[in-house]
BATOR-752283 format. One record per residue (C-alpha): residue number from 1; residue in three letters; x, y, z. Coordinates in steps of 0.1 Angstrom, whole numbers, plus 5000, padded with zeros to 4 digits. Each point is the difference from the previous one (the first is absolute). Layout:
<recs>
+-----+------+------+------+------+
: pos : code :   px :   py :   pz :
+-----+------+------+------+------+
: NUM :  Ala :    X :    Y :    Z :
...
+-----+------+------+------+------+
</recs>
This chain:
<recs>
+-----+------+------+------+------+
: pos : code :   px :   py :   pz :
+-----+------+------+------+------+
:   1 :  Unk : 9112 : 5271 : 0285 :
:   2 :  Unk : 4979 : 4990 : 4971 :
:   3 :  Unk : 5027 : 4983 : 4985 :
:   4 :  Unk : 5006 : 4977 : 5031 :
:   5 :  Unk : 4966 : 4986 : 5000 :
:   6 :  Unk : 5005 : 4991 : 4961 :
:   7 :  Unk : 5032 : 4976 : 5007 :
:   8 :  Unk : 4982 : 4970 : 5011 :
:   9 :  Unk : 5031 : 4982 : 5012 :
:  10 :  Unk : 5011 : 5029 : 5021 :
:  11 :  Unk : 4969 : 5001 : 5015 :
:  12 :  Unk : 5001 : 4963 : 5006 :
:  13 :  Unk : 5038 : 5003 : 5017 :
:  14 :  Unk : 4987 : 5029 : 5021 :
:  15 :  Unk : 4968 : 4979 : 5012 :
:  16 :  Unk : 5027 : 4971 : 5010 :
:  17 :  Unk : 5024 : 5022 : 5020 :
:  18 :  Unk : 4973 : 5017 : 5022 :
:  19 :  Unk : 4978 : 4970 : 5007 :
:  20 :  Unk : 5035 : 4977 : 5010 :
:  21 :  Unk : 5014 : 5031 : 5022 :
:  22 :  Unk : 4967 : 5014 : 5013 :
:  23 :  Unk : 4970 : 4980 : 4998 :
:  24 :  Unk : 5014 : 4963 : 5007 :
:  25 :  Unk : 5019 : 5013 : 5031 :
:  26 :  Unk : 4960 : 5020 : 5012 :
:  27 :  Unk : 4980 : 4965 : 4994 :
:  28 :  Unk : 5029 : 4980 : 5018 :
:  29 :  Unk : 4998 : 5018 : 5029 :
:  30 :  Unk : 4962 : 4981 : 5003 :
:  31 :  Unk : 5002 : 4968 : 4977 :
:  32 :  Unk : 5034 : 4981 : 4993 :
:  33 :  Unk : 5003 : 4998 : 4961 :
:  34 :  Unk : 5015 : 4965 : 4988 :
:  35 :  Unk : 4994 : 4977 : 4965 :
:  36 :  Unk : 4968 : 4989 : 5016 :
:  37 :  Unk : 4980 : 5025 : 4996 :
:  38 :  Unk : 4976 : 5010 : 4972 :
:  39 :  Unk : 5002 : 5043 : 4991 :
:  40 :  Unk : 4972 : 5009 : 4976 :
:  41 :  Unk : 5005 : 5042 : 4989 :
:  42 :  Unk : 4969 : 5017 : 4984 :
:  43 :  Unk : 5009 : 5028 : 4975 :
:  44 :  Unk : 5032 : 4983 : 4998 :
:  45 :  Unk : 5008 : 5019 : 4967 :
:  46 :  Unk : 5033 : 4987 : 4983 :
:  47 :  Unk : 5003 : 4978 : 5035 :
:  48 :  Unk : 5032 : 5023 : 5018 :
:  49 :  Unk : 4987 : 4996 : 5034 :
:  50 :  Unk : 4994 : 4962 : 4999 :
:  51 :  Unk : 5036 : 4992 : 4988 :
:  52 :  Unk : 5018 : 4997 : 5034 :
:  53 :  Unk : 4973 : 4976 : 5011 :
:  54 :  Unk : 5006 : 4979 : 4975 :
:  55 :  Unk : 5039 : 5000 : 5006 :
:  56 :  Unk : 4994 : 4990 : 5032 :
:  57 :  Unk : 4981 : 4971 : 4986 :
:  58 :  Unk : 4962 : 5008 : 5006 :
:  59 :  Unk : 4973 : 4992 : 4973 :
:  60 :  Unk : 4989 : 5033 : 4988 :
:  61 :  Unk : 4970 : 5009 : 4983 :
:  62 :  Unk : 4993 : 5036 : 4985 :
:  63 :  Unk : 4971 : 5014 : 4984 :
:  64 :  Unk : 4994 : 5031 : 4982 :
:  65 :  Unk : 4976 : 5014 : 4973 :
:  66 :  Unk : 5026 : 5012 : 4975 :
:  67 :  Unk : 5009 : 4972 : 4974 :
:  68 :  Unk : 5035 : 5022 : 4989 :
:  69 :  Unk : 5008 : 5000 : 5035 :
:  70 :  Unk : 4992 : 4964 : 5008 :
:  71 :  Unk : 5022 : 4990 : 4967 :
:  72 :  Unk : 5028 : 5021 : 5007 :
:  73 :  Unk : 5003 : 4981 : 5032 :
:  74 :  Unk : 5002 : 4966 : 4988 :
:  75 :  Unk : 5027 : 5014 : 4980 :
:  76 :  Unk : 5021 : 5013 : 5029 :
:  77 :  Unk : 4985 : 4964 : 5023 :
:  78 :  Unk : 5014 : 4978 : 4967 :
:  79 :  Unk : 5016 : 4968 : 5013 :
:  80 :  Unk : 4980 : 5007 : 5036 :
:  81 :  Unk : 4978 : 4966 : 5010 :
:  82 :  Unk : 4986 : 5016 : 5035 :
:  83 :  Unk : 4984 : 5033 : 4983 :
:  84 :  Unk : 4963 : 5000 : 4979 :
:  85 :  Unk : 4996 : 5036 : 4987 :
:  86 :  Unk : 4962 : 4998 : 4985 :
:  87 :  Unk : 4978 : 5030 : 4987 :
:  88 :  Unk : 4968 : 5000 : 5017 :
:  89 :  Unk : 4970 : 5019 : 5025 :
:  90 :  Unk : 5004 : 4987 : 5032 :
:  91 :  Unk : 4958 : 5000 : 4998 :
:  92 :  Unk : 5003 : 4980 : 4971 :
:  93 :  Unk : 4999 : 4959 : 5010 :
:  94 :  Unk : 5021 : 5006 : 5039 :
:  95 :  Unk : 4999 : 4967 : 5004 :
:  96 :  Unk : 5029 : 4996 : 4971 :
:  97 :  Unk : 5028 : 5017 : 5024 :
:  98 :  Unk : 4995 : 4978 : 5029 :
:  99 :  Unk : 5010 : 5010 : 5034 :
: 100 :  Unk : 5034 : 5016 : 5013 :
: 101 :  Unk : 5023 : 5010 : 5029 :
: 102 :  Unk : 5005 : 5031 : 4997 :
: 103 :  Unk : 4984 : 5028 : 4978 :
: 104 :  Unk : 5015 : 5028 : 4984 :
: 105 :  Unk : 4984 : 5031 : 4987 :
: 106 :  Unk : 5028 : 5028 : 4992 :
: 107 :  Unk : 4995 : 5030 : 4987 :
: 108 :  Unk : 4964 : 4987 : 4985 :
: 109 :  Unk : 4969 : 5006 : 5027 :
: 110 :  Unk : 5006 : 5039 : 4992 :
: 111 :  Unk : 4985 : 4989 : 4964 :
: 112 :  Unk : 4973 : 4974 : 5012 :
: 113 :  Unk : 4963 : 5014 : 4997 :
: 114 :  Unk : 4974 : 4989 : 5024 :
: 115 :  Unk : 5034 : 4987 : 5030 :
: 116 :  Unk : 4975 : 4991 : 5023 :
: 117 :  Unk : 4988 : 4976 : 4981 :
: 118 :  Unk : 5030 : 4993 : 4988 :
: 119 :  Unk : 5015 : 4992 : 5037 :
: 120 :  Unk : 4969 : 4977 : 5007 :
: 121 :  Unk : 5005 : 4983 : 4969 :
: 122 :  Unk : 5038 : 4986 : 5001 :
: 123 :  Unk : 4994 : 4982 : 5035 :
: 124 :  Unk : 4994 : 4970 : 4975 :
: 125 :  Unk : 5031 : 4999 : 4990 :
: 126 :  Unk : 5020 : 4997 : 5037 :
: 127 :  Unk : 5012 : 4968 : 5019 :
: 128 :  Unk : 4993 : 4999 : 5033 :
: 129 :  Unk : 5032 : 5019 : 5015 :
: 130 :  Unk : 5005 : 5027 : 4971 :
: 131 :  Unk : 5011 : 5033 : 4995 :
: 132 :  Unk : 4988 : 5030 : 4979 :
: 133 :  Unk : 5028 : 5023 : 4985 :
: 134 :  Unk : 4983 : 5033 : 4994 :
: 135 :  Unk : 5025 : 5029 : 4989 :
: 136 :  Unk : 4990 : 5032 : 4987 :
: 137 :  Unk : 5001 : 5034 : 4993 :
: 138 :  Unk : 4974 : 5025 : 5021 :
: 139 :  Unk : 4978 : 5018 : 4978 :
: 140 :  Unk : 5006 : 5035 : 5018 :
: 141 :  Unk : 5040 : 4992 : 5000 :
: 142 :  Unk : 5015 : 5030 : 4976 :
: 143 :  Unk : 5000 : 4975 : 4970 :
: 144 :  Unk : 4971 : 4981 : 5006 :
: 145 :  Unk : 4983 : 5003 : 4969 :
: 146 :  Unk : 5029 : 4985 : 4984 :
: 147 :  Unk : 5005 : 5030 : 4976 :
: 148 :  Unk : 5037 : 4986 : 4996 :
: 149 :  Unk : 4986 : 4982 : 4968 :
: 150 :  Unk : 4993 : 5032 : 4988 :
: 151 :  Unk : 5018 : 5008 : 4965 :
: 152 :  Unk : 5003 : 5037 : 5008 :
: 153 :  Unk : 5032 : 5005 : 5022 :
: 154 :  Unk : 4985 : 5025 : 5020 :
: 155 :  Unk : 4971 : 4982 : 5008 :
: 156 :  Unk : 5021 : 4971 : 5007 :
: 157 :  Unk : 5019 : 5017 : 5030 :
: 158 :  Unk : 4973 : 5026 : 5012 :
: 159 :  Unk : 4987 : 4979 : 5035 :
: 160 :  Unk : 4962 : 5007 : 5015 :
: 161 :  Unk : 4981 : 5012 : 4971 :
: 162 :  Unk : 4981 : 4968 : 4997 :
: 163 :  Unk : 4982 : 5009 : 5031 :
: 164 :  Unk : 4985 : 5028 : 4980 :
: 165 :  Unk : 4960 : 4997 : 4990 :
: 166 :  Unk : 5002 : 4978 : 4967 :
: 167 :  Unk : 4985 : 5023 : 4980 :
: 168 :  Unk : 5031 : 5020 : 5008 :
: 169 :  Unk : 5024 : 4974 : 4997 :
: 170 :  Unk : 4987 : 4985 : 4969 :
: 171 :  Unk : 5002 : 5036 : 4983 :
: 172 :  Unk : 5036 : 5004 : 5013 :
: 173 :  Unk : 5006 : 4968 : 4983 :
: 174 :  Unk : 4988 : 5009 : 4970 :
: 175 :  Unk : 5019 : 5036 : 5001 :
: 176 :  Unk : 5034 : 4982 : 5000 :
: 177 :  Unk : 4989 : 4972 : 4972 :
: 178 :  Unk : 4999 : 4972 : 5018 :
: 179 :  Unk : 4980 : 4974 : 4974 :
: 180 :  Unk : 4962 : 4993 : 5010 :
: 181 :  Unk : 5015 : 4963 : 5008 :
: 182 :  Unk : 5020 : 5012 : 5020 :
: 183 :  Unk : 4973 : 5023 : 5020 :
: 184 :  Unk : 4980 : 4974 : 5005 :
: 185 :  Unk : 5020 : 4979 : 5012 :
: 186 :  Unk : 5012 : 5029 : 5025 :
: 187 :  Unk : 4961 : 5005 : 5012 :
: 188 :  Unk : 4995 : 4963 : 5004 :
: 189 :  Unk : 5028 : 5004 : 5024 :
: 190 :  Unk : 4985 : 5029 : 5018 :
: 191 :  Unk : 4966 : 4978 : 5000 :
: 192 :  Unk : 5017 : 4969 : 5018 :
: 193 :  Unk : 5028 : 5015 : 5024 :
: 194 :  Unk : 4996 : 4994 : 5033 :
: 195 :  Unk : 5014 : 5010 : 5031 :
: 196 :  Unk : 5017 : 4985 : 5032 :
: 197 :  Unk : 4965 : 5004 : 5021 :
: 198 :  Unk : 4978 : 4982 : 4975 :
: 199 :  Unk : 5029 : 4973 : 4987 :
: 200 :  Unk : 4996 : 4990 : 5041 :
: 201 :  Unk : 4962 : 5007 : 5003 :
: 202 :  Unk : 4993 : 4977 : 4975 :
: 203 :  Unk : 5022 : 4974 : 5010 :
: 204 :  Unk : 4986 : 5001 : 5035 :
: 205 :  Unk : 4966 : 4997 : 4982 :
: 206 :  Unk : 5011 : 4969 : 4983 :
: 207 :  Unk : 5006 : 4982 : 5029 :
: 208 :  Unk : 5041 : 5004 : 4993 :
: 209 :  Unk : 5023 : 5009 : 5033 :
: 210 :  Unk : 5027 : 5023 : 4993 :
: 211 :  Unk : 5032 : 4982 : 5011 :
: 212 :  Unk : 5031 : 5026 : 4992 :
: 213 :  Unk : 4997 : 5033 : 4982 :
: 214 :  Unk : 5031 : 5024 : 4992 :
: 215 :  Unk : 4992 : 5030 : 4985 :
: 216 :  Unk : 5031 : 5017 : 4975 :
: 217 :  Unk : 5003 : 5041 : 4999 :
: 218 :  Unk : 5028 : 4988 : 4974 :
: 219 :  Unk : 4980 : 4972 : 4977 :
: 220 :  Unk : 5027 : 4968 : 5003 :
: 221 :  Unk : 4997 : 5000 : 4961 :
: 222 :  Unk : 5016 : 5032 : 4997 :
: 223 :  Unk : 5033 : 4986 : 5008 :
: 224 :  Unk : 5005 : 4977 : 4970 :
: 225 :  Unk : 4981 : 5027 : 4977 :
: 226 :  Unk : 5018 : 5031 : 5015 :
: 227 :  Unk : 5028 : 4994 : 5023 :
: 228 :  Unk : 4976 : 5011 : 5031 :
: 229 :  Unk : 5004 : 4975 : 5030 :
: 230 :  Unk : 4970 : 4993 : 5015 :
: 231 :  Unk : 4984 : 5017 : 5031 :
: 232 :  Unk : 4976 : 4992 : 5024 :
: 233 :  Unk : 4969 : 5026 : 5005 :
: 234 :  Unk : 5010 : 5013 : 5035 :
: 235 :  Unk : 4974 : 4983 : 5026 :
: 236 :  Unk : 4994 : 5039 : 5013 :
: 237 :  Unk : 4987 : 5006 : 4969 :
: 238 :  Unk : 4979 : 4972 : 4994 :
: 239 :  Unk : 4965 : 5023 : 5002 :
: 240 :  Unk : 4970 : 4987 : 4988 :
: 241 :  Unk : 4993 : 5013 : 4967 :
: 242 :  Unk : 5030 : 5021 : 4999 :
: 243 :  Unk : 5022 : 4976 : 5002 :
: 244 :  Unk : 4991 : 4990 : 4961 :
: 245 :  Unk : 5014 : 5033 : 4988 :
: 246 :  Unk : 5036 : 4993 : 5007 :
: 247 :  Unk : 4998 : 4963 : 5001 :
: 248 :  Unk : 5014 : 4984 : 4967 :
: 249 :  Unk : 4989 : 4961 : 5005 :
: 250 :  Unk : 4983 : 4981 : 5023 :
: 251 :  Unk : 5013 : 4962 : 5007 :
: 252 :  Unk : 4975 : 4981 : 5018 :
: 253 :  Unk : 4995 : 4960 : 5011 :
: 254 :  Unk : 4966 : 4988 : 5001 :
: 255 :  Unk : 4986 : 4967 : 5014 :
: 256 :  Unk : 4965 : 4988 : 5004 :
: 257 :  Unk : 4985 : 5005 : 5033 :
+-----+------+------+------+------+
</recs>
């Protein structure tokens, strides 16, 4: 697992293949994609996600705080005139990204601290008429900590121990040798994951209407990482709460009110 997260352009292929197959077909069932649109990504990474906008001819813009990341991209984006890949905090100078279509924000508001703010803040950068992407991983889902970055194999494949008090999981951490980068890293996470309730509190709360949701028992990821095809969180068991334990991702559209 570790391994896959180092091979930046099989990361970047992956990001391509899921967004074309799963999340392009979710936001066209509300807005109609086409070459006029402007797509902006935040915590676009190497820029994987934003790559079948721009063959379908939109201007994209993606931003993100890691310089290697942003770098890497423009590698991969070389020869691309409808792509600007720049390495920035979105709280730093908003007015420099302009204002977009539609919005994406995959696999990223699990690692945001302070989201409500966060949701208030990135109205500024929609048209009148756009869409916010949000895709993500529930916190309580059995690896919602993200503890597949771990370097210890065990620890890599043992599911729900993240939910354990973080004095706990920070010591199991440390038992298996995980490196005190790594560990903080994994108790950031456990400090900014959120859950299905509060990702759609807070988004009511920021004046956002929720305009399609599918929830995945089988993460739609999973099939170009591990062969799974992708299944749909039966709606019987779409509890409150519970619902998060066995739900792998969350695809929601957002619009302003």
């Amino acid at each position: 697992m570790q391994e896959r997260h180092k091979d930046k352009q099989r990361y970047f292929n992956e990001q391509i293949y899921t967004t074309e197959k799963y999340v392009i077909p979710f936001i066209q069932q509300h807005k109609m994609l086409d070459a006029s649109l402007k797509v902006f990504e935040i915590g676009c990474g190497e820029g994987g996600n934003l790559k079948p906008f721009v063959d379908l001819g939109c201007t994209c813009v993606g931003v993100d705080l890691s310089l290697s990341k942003i770098e890497n991209g423009k590698k991969f984006y070389a020869g691309s005139s409808n792509i600007e890949l720049i390495c920035r905090d979105i709280y730093d100078m908003p007015e420099y990204f302009g204002k977009f279509d539609v919005l994406i924000i995959r696999d990223v508001i699990e690692h945001i601290h302070d989201q409500d703010r966060f949701l208030g803040f990135i109205k500024q950068f929609l048209n009148e008429g756009a869409v916010i992407f949000v895709g993500f991983p529930p916190w309580q889902n059995p690896f919602g900590g993200h503890q597949q970055i771990c370097n210890s194999r065990f620890l890599a494949a043992l599911p729900y121990y993240h939910l354990l008090p973080t004095s706990l999981y920070k010591g199991i951490l440390h038992l298996f040798g995980e490196s005190k980068e790594k560990i903080a890293s994994l108790l950031e996470i456990k400090e900014t994951g959120i859950s299905l309730e509060r990702l759609e509190k807070l988004a009511r709360n920021n004046g956002y209407s929720i305009k399609r949701k599918i929830l995945y028992f089988i993460n739609p990821n999973y099939e170009v990482k591990f062969g799974l095809k992708p299944r749909k969180t039966y709606k019987l068991l779409q509890i409150p709460v519970l619902r998060n334990f066995y739900t792998t991702c969350g695809y929601y559209l957002l619009t302003v009110q």
